[in-house]
N, C-alpha and C positions, 0 to 999 in steps of 0.2 A: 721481608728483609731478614736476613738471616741476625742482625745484631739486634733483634727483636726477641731471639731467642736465644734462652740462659740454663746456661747445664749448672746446676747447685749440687755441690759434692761436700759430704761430709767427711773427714781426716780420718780421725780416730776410727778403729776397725774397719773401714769405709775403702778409701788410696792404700793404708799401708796397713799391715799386721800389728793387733796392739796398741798399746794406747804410748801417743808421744811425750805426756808429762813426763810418763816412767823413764823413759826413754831416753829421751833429753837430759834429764837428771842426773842419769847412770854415766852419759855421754860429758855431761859438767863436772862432774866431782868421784865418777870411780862408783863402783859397787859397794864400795865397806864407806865410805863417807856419805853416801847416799841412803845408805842403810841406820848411819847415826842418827842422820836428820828426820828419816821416817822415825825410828823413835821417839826423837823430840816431838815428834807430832800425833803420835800414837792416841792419846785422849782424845784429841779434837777425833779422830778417824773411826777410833770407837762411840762417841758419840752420835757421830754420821751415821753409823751400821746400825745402830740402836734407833736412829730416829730423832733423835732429840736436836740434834740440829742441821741446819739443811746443806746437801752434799758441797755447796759453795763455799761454806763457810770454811770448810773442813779442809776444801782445795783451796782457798785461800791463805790457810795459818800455814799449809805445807811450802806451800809457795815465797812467804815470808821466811821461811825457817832456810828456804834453800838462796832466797837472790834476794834478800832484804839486803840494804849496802852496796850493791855489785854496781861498777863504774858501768855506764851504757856502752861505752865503745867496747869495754870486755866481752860485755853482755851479747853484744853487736858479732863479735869476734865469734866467741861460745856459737852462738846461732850459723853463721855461715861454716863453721866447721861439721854438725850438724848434718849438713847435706848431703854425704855419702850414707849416715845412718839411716834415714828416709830412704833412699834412693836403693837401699838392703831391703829395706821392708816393705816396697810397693807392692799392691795384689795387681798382678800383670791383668787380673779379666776387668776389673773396674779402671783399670790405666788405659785398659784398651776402648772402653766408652768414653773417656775423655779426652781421648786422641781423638775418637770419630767426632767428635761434640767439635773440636778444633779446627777437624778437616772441613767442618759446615761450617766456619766462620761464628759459631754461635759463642757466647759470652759466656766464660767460664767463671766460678764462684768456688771459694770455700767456703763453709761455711761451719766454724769449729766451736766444742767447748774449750781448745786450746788459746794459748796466747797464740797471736798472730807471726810474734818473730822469729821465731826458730821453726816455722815453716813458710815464710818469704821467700828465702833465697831459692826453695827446690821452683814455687811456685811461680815466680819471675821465670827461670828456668825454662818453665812448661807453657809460659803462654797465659797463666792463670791471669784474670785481672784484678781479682781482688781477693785480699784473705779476710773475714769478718769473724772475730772471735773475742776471746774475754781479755777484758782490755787492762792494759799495767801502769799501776802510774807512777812518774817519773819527777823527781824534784831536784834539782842543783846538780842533774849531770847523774844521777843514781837510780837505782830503783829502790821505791820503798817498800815493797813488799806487798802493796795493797793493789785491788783490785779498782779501776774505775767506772767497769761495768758489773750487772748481776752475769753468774755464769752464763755463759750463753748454749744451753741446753732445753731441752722441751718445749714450750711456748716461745719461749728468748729467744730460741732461734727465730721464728718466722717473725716475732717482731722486730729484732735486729736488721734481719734482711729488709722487712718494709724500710726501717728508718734509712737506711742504709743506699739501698735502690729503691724507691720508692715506684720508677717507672715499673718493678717487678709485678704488678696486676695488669698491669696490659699487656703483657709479654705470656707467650706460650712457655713453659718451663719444664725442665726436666729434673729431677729432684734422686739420689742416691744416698743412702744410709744402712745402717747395719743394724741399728737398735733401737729401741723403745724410745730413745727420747729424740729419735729422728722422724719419731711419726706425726709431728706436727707437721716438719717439712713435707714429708711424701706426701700427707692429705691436702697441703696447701700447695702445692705444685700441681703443672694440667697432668702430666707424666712423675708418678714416683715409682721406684724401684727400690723392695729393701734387697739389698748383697747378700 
């Protein structure tokens, strides 16, 4: 049965060109105010690059520095606007295995170090049915800047997906990634492919 079988796609370098925090950022608040807030967060980044603390942490304080505060419905807004930018930077050869992955009826997956909401709406769009990525958490209508999950990269990924789908071991799978920390994926799928 074809919903037996699950095509897992990685976002970043993976569907589109480049990475979408940056992206997204640029998309929220402009190139020179996006550039503020990289400064503000410049130690923790240099810290990351030196080792000393781990690249989550790093993506995490930047994250805070840019949507700590921000109303969800804004937030909600910012995201679906969004959609044209994705939809600039698909790589047409891996859009075009996830077309075919759809024309088989087979279950299609994201499966991101991004937050999940500001690639929802392309993904609705596409048929996608799930986005599985590093998660936001949200208090009195806000965001607070913090993360609810550990980033979801390297190992994270394949364990997220288990927790996630857990039917994913008895299903045949097809796995897509661009980079080192999607080699968890590719090895734990029956089919991986790096782009």
């Amino acid at each position: 049965m074809a919903r037996d079988k699950i095509a897992i796609f990685d976002f970043d370098g993976t569907l589109i060109q480049g990475d979408s925090f940056i992206s997204f950022a640029r998309h929220a608040y402009g190139r020179w105010r996006f550039g503020l807030k990289l400064l503000q967060s410049a130690p923790w980044l240099v810290a990351w690059k030196l080792g000393l603390i781990p690249s989550g942490k790093a993506k995490e304080h930047l994250f805070g520095c840019l949507y700590k505060g921000l109303d969800v419905t804004k937030w909600r807004e910012m995201c679906r606007g969004f959609l044209p930018v994705i939809e600039a930077d698909i790589r047409e050869s891996v859009m075009d295995r996830l077309k075919f992955h759809r024309s088989q009826g087979h279950r299609l997956i994201i499966l991101t170090a991004s937050p999940p909401d500001w690639i929802l709406p392309w993904a609705e769009k596409e048929g996608v049915e799930r986005v599985i990525g590093t998660g936001m958490e949200v208090s009195d209508g806000k965001l607070t800047g913090r993360f609810t999950t550990p980033n979801c990269i390297g190992p994270e990924k394949v364990k997220r997906l288990q927790e996630v789908l857990p039917e994913v071991a008895g299903s045949e799978t097809w796995a897509y990634g661009d980079s080192a920390s999607d080699a968890y994926v590719l090895s734990f799928a029956t089919h991986g492919t790096k782009v």
